[in-house]
C-alpha positions in Angstrom: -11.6 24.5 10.6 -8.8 23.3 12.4 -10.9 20.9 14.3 -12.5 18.9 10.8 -8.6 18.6 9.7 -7.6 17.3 13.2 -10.3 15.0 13.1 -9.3 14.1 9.4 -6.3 12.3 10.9 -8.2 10.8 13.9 -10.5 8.9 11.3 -9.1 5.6 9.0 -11.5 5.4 6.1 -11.8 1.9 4.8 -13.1 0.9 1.8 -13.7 -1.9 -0.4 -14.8 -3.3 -4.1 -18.5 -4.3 -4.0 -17.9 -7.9 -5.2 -21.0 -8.9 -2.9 -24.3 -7.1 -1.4 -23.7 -4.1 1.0 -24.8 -5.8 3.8 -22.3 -8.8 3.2 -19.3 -6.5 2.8 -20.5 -4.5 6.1 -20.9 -8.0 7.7 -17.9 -9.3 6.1 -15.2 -6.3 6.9 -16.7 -4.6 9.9 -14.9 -7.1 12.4 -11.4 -6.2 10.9 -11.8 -2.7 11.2 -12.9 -3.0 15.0 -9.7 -4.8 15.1 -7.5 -2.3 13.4 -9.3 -0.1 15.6 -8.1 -1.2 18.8 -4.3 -2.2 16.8 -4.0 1.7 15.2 -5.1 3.3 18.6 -8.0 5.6 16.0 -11.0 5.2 14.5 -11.9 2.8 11.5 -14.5 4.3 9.9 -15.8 1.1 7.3 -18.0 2.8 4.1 -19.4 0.5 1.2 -19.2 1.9 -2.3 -21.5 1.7 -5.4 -19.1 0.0 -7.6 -15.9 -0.8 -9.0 -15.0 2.0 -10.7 -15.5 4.3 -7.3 -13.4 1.7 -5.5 -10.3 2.9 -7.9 -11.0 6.5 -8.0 -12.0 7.1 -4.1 -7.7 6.0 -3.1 -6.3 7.7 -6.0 -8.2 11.1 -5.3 -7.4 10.5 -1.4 -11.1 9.9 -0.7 -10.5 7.0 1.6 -7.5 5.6 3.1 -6.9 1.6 2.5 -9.1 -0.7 0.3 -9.6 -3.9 -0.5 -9.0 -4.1 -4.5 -9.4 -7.4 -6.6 -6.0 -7.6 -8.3 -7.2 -6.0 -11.6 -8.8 -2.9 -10.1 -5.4 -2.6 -8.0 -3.6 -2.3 -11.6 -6.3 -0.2 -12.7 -5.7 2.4 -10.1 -2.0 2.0 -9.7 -2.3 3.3 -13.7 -4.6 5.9 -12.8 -2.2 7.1 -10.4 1.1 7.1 -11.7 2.2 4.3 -9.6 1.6 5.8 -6.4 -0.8 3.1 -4.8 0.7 0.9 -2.5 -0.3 -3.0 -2.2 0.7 -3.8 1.6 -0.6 -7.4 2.0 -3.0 -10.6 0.4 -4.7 -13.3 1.7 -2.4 -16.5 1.6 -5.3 -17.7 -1.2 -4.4 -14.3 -3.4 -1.2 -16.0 -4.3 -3.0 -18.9 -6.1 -6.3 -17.4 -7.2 -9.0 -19.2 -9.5 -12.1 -18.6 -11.2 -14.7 -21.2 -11.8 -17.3 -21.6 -14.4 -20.5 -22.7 -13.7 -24.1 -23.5 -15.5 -27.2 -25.6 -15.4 -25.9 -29.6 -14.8 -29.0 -29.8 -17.2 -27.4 -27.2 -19.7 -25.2 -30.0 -21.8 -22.5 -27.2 -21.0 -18.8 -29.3 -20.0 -16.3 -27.6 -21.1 -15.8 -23.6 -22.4 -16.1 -24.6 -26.1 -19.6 -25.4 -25.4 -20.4 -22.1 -24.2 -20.1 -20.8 -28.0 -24.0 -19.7 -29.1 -25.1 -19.3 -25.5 -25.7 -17.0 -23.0 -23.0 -16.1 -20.6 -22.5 -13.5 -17.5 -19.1 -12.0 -16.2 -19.4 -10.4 -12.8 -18.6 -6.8 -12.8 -16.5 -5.1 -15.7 -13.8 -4.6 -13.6 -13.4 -7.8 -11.7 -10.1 -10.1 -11.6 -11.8 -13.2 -10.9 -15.5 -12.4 -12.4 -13.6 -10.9 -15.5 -11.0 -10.1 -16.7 -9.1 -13.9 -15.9 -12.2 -15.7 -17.3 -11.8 -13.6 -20.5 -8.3 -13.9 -20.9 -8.6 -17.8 -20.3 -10.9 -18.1 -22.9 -9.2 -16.2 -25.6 -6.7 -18.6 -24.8 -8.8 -21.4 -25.9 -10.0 -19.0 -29.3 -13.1 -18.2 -27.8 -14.1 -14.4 -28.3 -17.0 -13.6 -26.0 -18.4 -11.0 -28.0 -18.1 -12.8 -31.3 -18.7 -16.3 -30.2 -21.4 -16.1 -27.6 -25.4 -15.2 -28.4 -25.1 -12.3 -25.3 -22.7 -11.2 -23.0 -24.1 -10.2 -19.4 -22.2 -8.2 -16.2 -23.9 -8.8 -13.2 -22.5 -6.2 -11.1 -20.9 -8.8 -8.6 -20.7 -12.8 -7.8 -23.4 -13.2 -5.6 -25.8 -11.9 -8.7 -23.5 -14.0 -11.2 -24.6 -17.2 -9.2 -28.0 -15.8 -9.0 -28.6 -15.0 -12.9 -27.3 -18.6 -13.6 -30.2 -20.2 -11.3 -32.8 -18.4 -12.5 -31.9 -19.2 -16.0 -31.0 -15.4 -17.3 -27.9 -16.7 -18.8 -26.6 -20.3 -19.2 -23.1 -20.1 -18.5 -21.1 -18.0 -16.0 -17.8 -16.8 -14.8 -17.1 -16.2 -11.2 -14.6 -16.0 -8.0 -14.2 -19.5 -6.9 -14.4 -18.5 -3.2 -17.8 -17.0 -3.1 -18.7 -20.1 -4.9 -17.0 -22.6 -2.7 -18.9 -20.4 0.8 -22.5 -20.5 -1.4 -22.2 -24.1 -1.4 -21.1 -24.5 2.0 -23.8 -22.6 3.1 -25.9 -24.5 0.9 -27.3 -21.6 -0.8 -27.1 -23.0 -4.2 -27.9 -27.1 -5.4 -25.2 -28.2 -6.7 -27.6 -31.1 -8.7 -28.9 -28.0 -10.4 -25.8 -26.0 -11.2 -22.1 -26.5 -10.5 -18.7 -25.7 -11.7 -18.1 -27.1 -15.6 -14.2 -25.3 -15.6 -11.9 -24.6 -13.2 -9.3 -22.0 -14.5 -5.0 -22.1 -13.9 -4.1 -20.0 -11.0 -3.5 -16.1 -10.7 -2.7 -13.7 -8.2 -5.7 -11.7 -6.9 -6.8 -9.1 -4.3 -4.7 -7.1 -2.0 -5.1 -4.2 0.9 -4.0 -1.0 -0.8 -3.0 2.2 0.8 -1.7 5.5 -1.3 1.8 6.7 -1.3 0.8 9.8 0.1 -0.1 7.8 3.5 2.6 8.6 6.3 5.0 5.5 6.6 4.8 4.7 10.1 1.1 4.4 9.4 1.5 2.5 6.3 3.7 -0.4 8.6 1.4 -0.1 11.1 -1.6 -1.6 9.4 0.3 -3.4 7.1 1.7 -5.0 10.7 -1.9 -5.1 12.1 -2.7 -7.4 9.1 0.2 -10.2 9.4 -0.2 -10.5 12.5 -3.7 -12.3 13.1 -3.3 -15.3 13.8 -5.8 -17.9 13.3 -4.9 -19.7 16.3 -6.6 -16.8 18.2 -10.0 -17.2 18.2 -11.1 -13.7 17.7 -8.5 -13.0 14.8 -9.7 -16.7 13.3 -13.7 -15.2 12.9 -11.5 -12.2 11.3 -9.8 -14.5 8.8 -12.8 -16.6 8.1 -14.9 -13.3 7.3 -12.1 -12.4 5.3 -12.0 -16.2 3.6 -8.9 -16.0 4.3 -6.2 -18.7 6.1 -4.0 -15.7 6.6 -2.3 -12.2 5.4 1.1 -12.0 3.6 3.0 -9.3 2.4 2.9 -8.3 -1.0 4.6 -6.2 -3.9 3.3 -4.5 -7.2 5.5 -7.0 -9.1 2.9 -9.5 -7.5 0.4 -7.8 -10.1 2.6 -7.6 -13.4 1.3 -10.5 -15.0 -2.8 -9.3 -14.6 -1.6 -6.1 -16.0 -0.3 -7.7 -19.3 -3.6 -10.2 -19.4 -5.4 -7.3 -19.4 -3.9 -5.4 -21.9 -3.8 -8.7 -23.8 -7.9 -8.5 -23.6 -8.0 -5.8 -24.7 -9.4 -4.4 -21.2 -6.7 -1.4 -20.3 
């Protein structure tokens, strides 16, 4: 017994939202936790999840230690659990998020009111960027998905969202512009066929979350671990890259307040 709970304090267990495939997020994340490995002095233990809604519930039961939330399911959990999960940093691009729109160039689709009638996908239920910001930018523009559209679709993550808009499932789609921006850059989507028809206003987004619980010198110790790579080092600029990210910062719940009132605005909490 009292080897499992020393163990239990030997091991950092690392989570994150499945915005992508398994496999990406192993590929994406597995070279930060080597290198919070080596920064902590214990072992990063990196484990994928089925879906959002785990994500939330594994740091506020304790079932993990740090995760990588999308700025929605970070309010989501910081709800669930009385305030007691801690954002600790962002990528420099989380202080400006966007969500793009795309569909078929051949779709006659250029602009959200043209999306009324037709089919459209969201990512996962729970997503900042694949959701919940796309939603509350078009009830903005007095566009009610669920009124105004023929069928509303969740694809489970962004990878599928670009997917079910190239094989023609739906005609119109919301997504997280940087999963975009890296399938075009890696040329896995023709940008003849389908591209980007609205680009939303900014937002905050995803953060690295611990639980209040989580000893303090532990807490600054990987919150310190993730300011300070440095993409002028070439290992800690692979890191970044992975990450699409240019760099960390720190960051607050405040950060957060203004997803939590789009998505009570939505309808969504």
């Amino acid at each position: 017994m009292f080897s499992s709970a020393a163990s239990a304090q030997t091991t950092l267990r690392v989570t994150t939202i499945p915005e992508e495939a398994a496999t990406e997020q192993v590929r994406k994340f597995t070279p930060l936790a080597n290198y919070l490995e080596k920064h902590l002095g214990m072992k990063v233990q990196f484990t994928p999840v089925t879906d959002y809604p785990a994500a939330v519930e594994s740091l506020v039961n304790k079932k993990v230690d740090v995760v990588w939330f999308g700025g929605f399911t970070f309010v989501q959990a910081n709800i669930r659990s009385n305030g007691k999960i801690v954002p600790l940093a962002q990528r420099e691009e989380d202080t400006r998020f966007q969500s793009v729109f795309i569909a078929k160039t051949s779709s006659g689709i250029k602009s959200l009111a043209d999306m009324k009638g037709k089919q459209v996908s969201f990512g996962s239920q729970s997503s900042t960027s694949g959701h919940l910001m796309p939603r509350s930018y078009l009830l903005q523009a007095n566009i009610e998905p669920e009124k105004d559209f023929k069928r509303v679709a969740y694809s489970g993550a962004h990878d599928a969202t670009i997917a079910s808009v190239v094989s023609g499932k739906v005609d119109a789609a919301a997504l997280d512009i940087t999963v975009w921006k890296k399938f075009v850059a890696e040329n896995k989507v023709d940008t003849q066929a389908v591209n980007v028809f609205y680009t939303t206003p900014p937002y905050f987004n995803y953060n690295w979350s611990v639980h209040a619980d989580m000893p303090a010198d532990l807490r600054e110790k990987i919150k310190a671990a993730l300011l300070a790579l440095n993409p002028a080092n070439p290992e800690h600029a692979e890191i970044l890259k992975l990450n699409r990210a240019t760099r960390y910062l720190s960051t607050t719940p405040e950060n957060y307040k203004g997803l939590e009132t789009a998505a009570r605005s939505a309808g969504l909490l």
